[in-house]
VEXTIFI-543124 format. One record per residue (C-alpha): x, y, z; residue in one letter. Coordinates in steps of 0.5 Angstrom, whole numbers, plus 500, padded with zeros to 3 digits. Layout:
torse px=X, py=Y, pz=Z, setor=a
...
***
This chain:
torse px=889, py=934, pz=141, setor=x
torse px=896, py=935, pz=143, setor=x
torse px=902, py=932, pz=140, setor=x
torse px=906, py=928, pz=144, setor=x
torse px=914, py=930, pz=143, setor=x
torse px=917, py=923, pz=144, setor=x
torse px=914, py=920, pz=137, setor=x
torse px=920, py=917, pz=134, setor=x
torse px=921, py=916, pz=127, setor=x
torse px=921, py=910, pz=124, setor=x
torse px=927, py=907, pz=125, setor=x
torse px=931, py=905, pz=118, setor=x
torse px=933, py=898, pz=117, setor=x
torse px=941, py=899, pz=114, setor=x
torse px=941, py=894, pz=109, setor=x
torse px=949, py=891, pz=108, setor=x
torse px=947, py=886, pz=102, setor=x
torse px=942, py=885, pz=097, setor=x
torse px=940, py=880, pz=092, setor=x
torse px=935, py=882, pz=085, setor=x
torse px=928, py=878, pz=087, setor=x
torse px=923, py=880, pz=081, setor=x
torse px=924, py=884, pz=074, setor=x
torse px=918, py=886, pz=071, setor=x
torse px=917, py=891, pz=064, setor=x
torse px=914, py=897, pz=065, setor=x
torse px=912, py=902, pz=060, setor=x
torse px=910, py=909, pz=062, setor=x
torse px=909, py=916, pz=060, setor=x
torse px=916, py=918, pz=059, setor=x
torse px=919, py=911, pz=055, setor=x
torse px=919, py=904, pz=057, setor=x
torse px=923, py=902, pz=063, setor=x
torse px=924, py=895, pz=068, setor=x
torse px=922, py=895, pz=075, setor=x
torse px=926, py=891, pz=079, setor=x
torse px=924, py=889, pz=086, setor=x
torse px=930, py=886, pz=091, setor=x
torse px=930, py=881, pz=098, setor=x
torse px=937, py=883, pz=102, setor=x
torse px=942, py=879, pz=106, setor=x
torse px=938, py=876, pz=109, setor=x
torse px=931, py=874, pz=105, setor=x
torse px=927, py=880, pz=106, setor=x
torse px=924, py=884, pz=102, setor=x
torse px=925, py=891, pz=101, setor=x
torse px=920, py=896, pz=099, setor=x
torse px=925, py=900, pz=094, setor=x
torse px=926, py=898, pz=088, setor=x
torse px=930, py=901, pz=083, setor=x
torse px=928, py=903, pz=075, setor=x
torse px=932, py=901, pz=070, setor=x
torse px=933, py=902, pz=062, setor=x
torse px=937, py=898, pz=058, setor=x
torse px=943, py=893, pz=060, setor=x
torse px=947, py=895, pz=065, setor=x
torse px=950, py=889, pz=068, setor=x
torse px=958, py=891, pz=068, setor=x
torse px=957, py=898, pz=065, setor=x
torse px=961, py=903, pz=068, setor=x
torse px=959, py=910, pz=068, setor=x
torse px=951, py=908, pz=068, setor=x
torse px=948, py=916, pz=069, setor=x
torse px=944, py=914, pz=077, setor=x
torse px=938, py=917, pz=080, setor=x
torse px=938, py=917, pz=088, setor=x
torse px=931, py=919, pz=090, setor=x
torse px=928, py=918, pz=096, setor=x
torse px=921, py=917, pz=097, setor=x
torse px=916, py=924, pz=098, setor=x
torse px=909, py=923, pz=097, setor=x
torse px=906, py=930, pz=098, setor=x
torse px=911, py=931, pz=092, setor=x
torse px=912, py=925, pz=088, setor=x
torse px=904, py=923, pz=089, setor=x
torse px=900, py=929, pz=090, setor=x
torse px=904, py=935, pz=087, setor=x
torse px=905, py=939, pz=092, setor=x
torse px=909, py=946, pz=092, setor=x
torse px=913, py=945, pz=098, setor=x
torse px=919, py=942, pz=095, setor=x
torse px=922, py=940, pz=089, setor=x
torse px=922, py=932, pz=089, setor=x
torse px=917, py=932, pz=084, setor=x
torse px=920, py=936, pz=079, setor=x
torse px=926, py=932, pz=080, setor=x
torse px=924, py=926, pz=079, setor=x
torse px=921, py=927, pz=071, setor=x
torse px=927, py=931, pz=070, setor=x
torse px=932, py=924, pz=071, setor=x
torse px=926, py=920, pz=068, setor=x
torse px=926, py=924, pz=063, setor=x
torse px=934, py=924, pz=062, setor=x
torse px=934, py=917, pz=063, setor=x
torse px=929, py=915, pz=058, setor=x
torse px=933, py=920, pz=053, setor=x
torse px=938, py=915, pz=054, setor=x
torse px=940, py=907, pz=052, setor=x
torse px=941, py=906, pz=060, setor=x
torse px=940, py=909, pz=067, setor=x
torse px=938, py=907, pz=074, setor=x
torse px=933, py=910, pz=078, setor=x
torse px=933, py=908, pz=085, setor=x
torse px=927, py=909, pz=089, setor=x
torse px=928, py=909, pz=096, setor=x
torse px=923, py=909, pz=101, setor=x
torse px=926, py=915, pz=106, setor=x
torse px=920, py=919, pz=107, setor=x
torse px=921, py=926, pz=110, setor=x
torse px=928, py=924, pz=110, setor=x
torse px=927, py=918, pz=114, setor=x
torse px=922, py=921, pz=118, setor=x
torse px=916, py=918, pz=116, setor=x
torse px=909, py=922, pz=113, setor=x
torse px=906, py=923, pz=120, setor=x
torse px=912, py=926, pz=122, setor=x
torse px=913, py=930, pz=116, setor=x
torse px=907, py=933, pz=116, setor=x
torse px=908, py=935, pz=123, setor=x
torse px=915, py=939, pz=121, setor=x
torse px=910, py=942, pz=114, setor=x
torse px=905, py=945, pz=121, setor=x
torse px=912, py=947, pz=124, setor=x
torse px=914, py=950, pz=118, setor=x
torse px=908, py=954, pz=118, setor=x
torse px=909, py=957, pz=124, setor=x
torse px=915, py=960, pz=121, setor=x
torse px=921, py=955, pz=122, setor=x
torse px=925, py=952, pz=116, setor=x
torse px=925, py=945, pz=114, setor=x
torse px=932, py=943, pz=118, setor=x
torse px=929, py=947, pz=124, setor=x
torse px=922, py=943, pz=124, setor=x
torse px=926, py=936, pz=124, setor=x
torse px=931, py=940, pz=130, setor=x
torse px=925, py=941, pz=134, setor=x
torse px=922, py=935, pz=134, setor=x
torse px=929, py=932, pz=136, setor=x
torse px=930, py=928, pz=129, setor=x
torse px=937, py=930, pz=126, setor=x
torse px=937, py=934, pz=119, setor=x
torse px=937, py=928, pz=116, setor=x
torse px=936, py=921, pz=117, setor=x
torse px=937, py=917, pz=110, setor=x
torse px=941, py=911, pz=110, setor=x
torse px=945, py=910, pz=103, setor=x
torse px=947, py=903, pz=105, setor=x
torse px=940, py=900, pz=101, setor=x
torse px=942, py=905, pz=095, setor=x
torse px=949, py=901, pz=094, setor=x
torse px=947, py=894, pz=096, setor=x
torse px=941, py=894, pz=090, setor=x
torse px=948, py=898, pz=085, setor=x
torse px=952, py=892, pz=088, setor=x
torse px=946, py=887, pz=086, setor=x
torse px=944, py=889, pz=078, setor=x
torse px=952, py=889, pz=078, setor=x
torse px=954, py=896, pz=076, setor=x
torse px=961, py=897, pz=075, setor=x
torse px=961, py=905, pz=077, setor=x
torse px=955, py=911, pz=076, setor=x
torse px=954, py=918, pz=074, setor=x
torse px=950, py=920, pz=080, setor=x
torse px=946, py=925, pz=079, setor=x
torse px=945, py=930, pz=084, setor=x
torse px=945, py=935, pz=089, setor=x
torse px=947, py=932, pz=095, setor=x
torse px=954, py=930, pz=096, setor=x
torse px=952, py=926, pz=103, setor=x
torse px=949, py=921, pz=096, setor=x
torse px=955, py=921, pz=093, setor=x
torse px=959, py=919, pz=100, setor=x
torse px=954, py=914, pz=102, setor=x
torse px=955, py=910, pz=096, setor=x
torse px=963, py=911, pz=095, setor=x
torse px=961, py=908, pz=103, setor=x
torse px=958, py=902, pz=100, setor=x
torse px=963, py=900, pz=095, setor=x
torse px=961, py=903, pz=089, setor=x
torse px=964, py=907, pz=085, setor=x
torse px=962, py=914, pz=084, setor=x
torse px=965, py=916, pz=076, setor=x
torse px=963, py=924, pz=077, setor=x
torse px=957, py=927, pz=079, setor=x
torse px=952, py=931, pz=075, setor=x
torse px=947, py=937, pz=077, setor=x
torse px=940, py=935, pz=077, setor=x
torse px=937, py=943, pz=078, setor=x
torse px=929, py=944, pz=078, setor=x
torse px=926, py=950, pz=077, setor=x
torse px=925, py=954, pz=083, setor=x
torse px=917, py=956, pz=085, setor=x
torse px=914, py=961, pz=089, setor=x
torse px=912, py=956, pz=094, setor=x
torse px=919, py=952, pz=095, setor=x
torse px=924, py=958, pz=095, setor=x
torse px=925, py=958, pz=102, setor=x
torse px=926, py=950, pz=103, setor=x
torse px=931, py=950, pz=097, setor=x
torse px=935, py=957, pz=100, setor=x
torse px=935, py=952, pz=108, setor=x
torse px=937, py=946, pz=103, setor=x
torse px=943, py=948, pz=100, setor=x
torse px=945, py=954, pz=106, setor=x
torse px=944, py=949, pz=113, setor=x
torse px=944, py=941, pz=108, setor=x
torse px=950, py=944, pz=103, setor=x
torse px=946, py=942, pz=097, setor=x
torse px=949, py=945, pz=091, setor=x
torse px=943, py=950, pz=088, setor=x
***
């Protein structure tokens, strides 16, 4: 069956302010955290949530994982990127600490949705890289909103964040939303045979520093 070439990604909502809606406990493999749910401004809630170790309310300099959403990575282990290694690494140097914030964006395929992402893995098979495949399906490279990451720092009262990266475009978007942004730490996986290229088309064409 053919792909229709007018499917549009779906549309990300920019989220201006955000209110804690639920806090639970949540222990895990790699230490023992909080989960915290939130609503924004204007009482929905938000599929994002943000993992928290230890008390944060007015601390400056909390080390802070942004980390979009991948579930061929994240859930299913895949090799085509680094998402998931990236995702353990910040846990487990969260966890190594006595506090620290991971915020779990729902961004998937960097706001293009699963169904279309897989359609830019079937493109990429044909030989283009991963900013030519969301190019040929009429998506910009990159169509993540930060706005959602800084209301959620805004609301569990972070004074400033370490923000622990590769992705300067993360650094601005909070800066942007009101947050301060202390410095920024390198959160480099290592690279696999199965990823080498998307890691080479991230930091040449996305201005990652790999």
């Amino acid at each position: 069956m053919p792909v229709p070439n007018n499917l549009q990604a779906r549309p990300l909502r920019v989220v201006r302010g955000a209110q804690v809606f639920a806090r639970a406990r949540l222990p895990s493999r790699h230490g023992d955290f909080e989960i915290v749910s939130f609503i924004d401004d204007v009482g929905r809630t938000l599929d994002d949530v943000a993992i928290v170790r230890g008390d944060i309310a007015g601390r400056t300099e909390v080390p802070t994982r942004i980390h979009s959403e991948c579930l061929t990575g994240d859930v299913f282990g895949s090799f085509r990127c680094d998402c998931r290694d990236q995702l353990e690494l910040a846990l487990q140097r969260i966890a190594g600490g006595d506090a620290g914030i991971i915020l779990y964006l729902r961004q998937e395929g960097r706001g293009i949705g699963i169904a279309q992402k897989i359609r830019a893995y079937h493109l990429q098979e044909q030989g283009l890289d991963t900013v030519e495949a969301n190019l040929h399906m009429g998506f910009d490279d990159d169509l993540r909103d930060y706005s959602v990451a800084a209301a959620m720092l805004r609301a569990l009262a972070v004074g400033s964040v370490v923000l622990h990266t590769n992705n300067l475009s993360k650094v601005a978007g909070l800066q942007q939303g009101g947050v301060t942004v202390a410095r920024r730490e390198p959160l480099i996986a290592e690279a696999r045979e199965q990823n080498r290229r998307y890691l080479a088309t991230k930091r040449d064409k996305s201005g990652h520093l790999l």
